[in-house]
C-alpha positions, 0 to 999 in steps of 0.5 A: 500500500502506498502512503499517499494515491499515486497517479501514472504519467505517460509523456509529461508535460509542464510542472510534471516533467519538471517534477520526473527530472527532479527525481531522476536528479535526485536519485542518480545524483545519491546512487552514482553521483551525476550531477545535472550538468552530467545529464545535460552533457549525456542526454541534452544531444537527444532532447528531440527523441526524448520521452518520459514516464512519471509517477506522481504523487498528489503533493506534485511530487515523483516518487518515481521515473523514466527517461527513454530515447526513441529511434531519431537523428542522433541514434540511440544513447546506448548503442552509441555510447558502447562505441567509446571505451571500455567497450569499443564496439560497432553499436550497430553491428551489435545490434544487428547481430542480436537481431535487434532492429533499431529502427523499432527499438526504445532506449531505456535511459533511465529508471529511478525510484524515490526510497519510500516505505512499502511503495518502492515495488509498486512504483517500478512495477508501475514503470515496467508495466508502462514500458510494455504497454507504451511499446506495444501501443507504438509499435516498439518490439526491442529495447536497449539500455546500459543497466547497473548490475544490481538492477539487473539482478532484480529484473532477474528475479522478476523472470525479465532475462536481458541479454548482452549486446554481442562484443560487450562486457560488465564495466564501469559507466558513468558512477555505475561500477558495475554495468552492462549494455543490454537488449530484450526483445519484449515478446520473447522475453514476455513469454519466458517470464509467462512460463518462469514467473506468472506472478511477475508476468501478471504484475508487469504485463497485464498490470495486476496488483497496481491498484495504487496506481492510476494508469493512463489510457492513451498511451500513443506518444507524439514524440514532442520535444520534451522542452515544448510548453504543456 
């Protein structure tokens, strides 16, 4: 149960936008120690492929947030950054061997959950929920994402499997001492989580047991820039 109603944001705009940075901030800057002008240096260059999930509370507070980067100009963050050391990879060539198509892939940037008594779970529950209902509602079939060792592991005992882009390895990334770039393909994965923890798989794909939560019903994203006016 949750301290205060929560309420589940897809694409925000205005002060909500502004409240799911905050948190990001917040939470990466304790966990890693990046700094905004960091963000800004990371993830200004994709300002136009840019989208976010929130979820709030009702003192206009995130307890919760999630920063994704769509296919655009500039590529996705992840497959670019396994270009420069320690990796040193073709991030394309990667992809493609996995068989990933970056064309119908979502970079999953960031994910950062507030420390809050008994409602930690329930708030990245709510973003993994939103991360397979926004990519089926916009014809999203993969992911990427350079995901920190300890989040891997709790994505693991939930029955989510993410797999290592070809050629890369677990190192250091930006205050993570222990990373990996990853990638899914969301109906595969899906399935193996169904046959391997239906309990989880009830959770994060059909959304049972995120009653404390208020989800959206439109779940198409328009792709504008995240700095455009509400």
């Amino acid at each position: 149960m949750t301290a205060a109603p929560l309420r589940f944001v897809f694409d925000p705009v205005g002060d909500e936008l502004a409240a799911a940075k905050q948190c990001e901030s917040d939470v990466f800057l304790e966990a890693y120690g990046n700094t905004s002008e960091e963000f800004d240096v990371e993830y200004g260059p994709y300002t136009d492929s840019t989208g976010f999930m929130v979820v709030m509370q009702d003192d206009g507070v995130a307890a919760a947030a999630l920063r994704f980067i769509a296919p655009g100009p500039k590529g996705l963050k992840t497959l670019n950054d396994v270009s420069r050391p320690p990796w040193e990879v073709d991030g394309l060539r990667s992809a493609r061997a996995a068989g990933v198509d970056p064309a119908r892939t979502w970079d999953i940037s960031t994910i950062a959950v507030r420390k809050g008594a008994g409602r930690g779970g329930l708030c990245a529950g709510a973003l993994y929920h939103g991360i397979v209902r926004a990519a089926y509602a916009n014809d999203i079939d993969f992911i990427v994402m350079i995901l920190d060792s300890h989040v891997r592991q709790l994505l693991s005992a939930l029955g989510l499997h993410i797999h290592a882009l070809p050629g890369t390895k677990t190192a250091e990334y930006l205050g993570s001492p222990s990373s990996t770039p990853l990638w899914a393909n969301l109906n595969r994965g899906l399935e193996q989580q169904r046959q391997d923890n239906p309990d989880a798989y009830r959770l994060i794909f059909q959304g049972i047991g995120l009653d404390g939560v208020t989800m959206p019903t439109d779940w198409v994203w328009r792709r504008r820039s995240v700095t455009s006016p509400a």
